[in-house]
N, C-alpha and C positions, 0 to 999 in steps of 0.2 A: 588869499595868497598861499597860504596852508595846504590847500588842497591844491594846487600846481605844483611845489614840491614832492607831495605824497605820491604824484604818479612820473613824474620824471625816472628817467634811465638811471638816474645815480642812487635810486632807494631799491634797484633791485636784487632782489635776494642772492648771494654767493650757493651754490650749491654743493655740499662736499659728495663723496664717492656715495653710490648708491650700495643698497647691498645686491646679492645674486637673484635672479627668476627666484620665485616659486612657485613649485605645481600645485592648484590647490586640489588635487587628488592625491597626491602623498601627502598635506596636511589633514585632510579627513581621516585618510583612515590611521597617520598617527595617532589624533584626535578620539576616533574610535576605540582602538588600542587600549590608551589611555584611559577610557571611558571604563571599558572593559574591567582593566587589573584595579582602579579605583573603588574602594568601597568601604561600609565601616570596617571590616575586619582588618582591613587591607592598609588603609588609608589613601593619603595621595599618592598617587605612580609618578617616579621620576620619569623626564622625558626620554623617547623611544627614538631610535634612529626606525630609518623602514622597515629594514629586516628586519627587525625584531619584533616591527608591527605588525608585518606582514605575518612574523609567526604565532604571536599573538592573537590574529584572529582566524586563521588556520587551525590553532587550536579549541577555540571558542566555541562550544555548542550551546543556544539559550535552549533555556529549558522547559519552552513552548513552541 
């Protein structure tokens, strides 16, 4: 009996607002970014909006 309650219409979930898209091309290369400015000397990098990511690895040369 348990289990015909469990799937009836009245146990199903409410759903509140979802949040917006995201590109996951603009989370990589904030990600990257982030990667980048992070290190010991550094420590952790606060999060990046794009531009900034974007300028971030614009400026970036590795050094290999």
């Amino acid at each position: 009996m348990n289990a015909i309650f469990a799937i009836t219409p009245r146990n199903e979930p409410k759903w509140g607002r979802l949040s917006a898209p995201v590109d996951p091309e603009e989370t990589r290369i904030c990600m990257r970014a982030q990667s980048i400015l992070s290190g010991g000397e550094i420590g952790q990098c606060p999060p990046l909006d794009l531009k900034q990511a974007r300028d971030v690895l614009a400026w970036y040369t590795p050094p290999h």
